[in-house]
C-alpha positions, -999 to +999 in steps of 0.1 A: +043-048-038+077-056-028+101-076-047+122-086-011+108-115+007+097-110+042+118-126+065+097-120+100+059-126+103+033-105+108+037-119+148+073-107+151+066-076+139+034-072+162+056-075+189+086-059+178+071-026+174+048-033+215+080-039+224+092-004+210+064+015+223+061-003+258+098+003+265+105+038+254+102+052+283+131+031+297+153+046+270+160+078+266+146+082+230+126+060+210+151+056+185+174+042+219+146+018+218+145+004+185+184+004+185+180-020+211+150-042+204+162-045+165+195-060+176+176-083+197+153-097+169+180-088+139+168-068+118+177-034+109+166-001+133+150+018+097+132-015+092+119-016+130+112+021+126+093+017+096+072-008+114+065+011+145+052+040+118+032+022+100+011+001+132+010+045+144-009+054+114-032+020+114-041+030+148-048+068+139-018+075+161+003+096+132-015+109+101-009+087+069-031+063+048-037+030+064-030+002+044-069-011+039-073+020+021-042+025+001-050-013-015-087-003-020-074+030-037-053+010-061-084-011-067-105+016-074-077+033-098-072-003-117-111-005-122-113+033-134-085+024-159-098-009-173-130+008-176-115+038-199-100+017-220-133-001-224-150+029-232-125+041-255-127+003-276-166+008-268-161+047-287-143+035-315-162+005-318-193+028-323-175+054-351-166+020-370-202+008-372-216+044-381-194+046-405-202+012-423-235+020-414-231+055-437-211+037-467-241+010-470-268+036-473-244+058-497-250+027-521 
């Protein structure tokens, strides 16, 4: 997660980045485009760009990892991890008992 606060809502960015991708063909590049619009709204071109990458790979438009499945990856690592760690308290847990278990019938 990022430590910077977001200064434009989800809406501005929405249109931001139709704005990019409806106008590119007026400019010669799509770079020309987000050099414009970015000024327009203020903020930066990279930021606008990052934007107009990120709504291409939600929409299958450019290969990547959509954000649904990147959090549920991270949700799925953080379970897998918890659940190690139980396992290994679980393991040694169980070497403890049988060990106890051992030294009482030893007497």
């Amino acid at each position: 997660m990022s430590k910077t606060t977001n200064k434009f809502s989800p809406e501005v960015r929405e249109r931001a980045v139709r704005l990019v991708l409806d106008n590119e063909a007026q400019h010669g590049t799509r770079w020309q485009a987000i050099m414009s619009i970015s000024a327009k709204i203020g903020c930066s071109a990279q930021t606008l760009n990052d934007w107009v990458k990120k709504a291409e790979v939600e929409s299958g438009k450019r290969a990547g990892v959509p954000v649904a499945t990147a959090d549920r990856l991270k949700e799925l690592e953080r379970e897998v991890r918890e659940l190690r760690q139980a396992n290994e308290i679980l393991r040694k847990a169980s070497a403890y008992f049988a060990m106890a278990e051992l030294d009482r019938r030893s007497k």
